[in-house]
C-alpha positions as CSV (number, residue, x, y, z in Angstrom):
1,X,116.6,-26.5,-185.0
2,X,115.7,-26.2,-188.3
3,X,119.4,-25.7,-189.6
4,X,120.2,-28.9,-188.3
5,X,120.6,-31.6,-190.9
6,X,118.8,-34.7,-190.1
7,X,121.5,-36.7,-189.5
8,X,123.2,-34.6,-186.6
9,X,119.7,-34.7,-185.2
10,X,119.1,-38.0,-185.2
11,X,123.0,-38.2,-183.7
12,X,122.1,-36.3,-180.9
13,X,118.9,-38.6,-180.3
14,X,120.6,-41.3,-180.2
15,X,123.2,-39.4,-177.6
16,X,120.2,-38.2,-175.5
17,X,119.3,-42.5,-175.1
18,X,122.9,-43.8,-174.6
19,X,123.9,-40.6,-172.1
20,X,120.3,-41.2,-169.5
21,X,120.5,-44.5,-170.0
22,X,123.9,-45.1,-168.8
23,X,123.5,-42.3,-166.0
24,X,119.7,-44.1,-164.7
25,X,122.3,-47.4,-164.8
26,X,124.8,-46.2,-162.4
27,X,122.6,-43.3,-160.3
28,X,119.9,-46.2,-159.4
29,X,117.4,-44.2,-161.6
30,X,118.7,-40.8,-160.9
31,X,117.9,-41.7,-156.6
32,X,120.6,-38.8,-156.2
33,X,117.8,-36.1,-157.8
34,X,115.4,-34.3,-155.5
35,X,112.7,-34.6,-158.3
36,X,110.1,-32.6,-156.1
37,X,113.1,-29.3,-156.6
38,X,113.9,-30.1,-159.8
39,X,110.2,-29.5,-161.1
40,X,109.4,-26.4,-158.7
41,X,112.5,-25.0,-160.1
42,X,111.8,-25.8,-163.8
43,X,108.1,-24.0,-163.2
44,X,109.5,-21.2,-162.0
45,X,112.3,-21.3,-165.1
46,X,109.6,-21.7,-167.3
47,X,107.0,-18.9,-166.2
48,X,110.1,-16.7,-166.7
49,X,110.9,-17.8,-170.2
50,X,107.2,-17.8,-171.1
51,X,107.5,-13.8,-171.1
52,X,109.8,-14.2,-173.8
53,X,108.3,-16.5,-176.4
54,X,106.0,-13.8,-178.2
55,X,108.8,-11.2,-178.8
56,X,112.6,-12.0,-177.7
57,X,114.9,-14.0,-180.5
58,X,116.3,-17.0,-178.6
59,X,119.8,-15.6,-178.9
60,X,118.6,-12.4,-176.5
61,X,120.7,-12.7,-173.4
62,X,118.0,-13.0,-171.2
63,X,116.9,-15.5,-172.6
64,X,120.1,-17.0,-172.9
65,X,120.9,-16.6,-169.2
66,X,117.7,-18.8,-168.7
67,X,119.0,-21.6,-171.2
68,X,122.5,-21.3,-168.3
69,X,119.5,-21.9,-165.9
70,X,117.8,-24.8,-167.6
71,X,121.3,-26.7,-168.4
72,X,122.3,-26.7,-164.9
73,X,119.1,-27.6,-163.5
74,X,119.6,-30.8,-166.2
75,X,123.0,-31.4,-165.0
76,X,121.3,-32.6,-161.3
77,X,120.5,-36.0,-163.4
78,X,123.8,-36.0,-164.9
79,X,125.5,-34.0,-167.4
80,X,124.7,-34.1,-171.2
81,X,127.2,-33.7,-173.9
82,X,126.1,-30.7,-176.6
83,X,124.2,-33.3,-178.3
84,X,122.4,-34.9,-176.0
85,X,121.1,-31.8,-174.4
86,X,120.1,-31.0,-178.4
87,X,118.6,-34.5,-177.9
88,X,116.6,-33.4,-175.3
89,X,115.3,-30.6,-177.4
90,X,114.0,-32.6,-179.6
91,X,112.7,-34.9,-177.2
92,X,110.4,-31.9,-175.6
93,X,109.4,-31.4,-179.0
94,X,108.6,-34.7,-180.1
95,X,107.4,-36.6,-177.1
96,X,103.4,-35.7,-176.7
97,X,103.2,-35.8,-173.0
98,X,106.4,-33.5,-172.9
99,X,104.9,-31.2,-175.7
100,X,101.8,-30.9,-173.6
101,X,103.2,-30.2,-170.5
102,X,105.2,-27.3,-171.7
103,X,102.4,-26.0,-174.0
104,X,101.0,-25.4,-170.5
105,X,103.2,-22.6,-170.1
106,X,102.8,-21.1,-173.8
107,X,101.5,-22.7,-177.2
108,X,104.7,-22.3,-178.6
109,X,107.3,-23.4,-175.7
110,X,108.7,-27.0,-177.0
111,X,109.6,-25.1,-180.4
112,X,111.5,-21.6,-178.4
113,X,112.9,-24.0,-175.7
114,X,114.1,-26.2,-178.8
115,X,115.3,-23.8,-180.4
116,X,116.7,-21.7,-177.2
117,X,118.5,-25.0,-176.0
118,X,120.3,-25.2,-179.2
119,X,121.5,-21.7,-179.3
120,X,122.7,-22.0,-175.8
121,X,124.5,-25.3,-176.6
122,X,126.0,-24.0,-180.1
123,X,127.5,-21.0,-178.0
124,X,128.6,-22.8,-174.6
125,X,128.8,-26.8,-175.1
């Protein structure tokens, strides 16, 4: 995320906000989402990319193929534009309780899943 000027980050932010909070407005806070799935399926996602923190650039295809995995599981809320998944990113990163609960799976997950998201949504959003 780091070659990301602070303006396009901030953009994307700001689309993060304006995209869940229209898509909570019309969903009746997202009442179509099986939250109890969503969050078995994101632990299992996120077991598998914890192998691949240590050692594995975030543009390896594995990895890659788990950041297909991770958008669609997002798309059961609704589905982000490029930025706004980039928001998200930076929302795992920034937010404390999010931060947390992915250093749970690795010290270093919020910064490779950052950074992963944006690869994945440079090369397929």
């Amino acid at each position: 995320m780091n070659n990301l000027s602070k303006e396009y980050l901030v953009k994307c932010i700001n689309a993060l906000n304006e995209e869940q909070s229209l898509s909570l407005s019309k969903t009746d806070n997202w009442a179509h989402v099986n939250r109890e799935l969503v969050h078995q399926d994101w632990d299992v996602l996120y077991k598998k990319l914890a192998r691949y923190v240590d050692d594995t650039p975030v543009e390896h295809e594995a990895v890659q193929t788990l950041m297909k995995e991770h958008f669609e599981i997002a798309c059961r809320f609704y589905i982000p534009s490029k930025e706004a998944y980039i928001g998200m990113a930076i929302f795992y990163k920034e937010n404390e309780d999010m931060e947390k609960f992915h250093k749970s799976y690795h010290p270093e997950m919020a910064n490779y899943l950052g950074d992963a998201i944006v690869c994945y949504a440079g090369n397929h959003l």
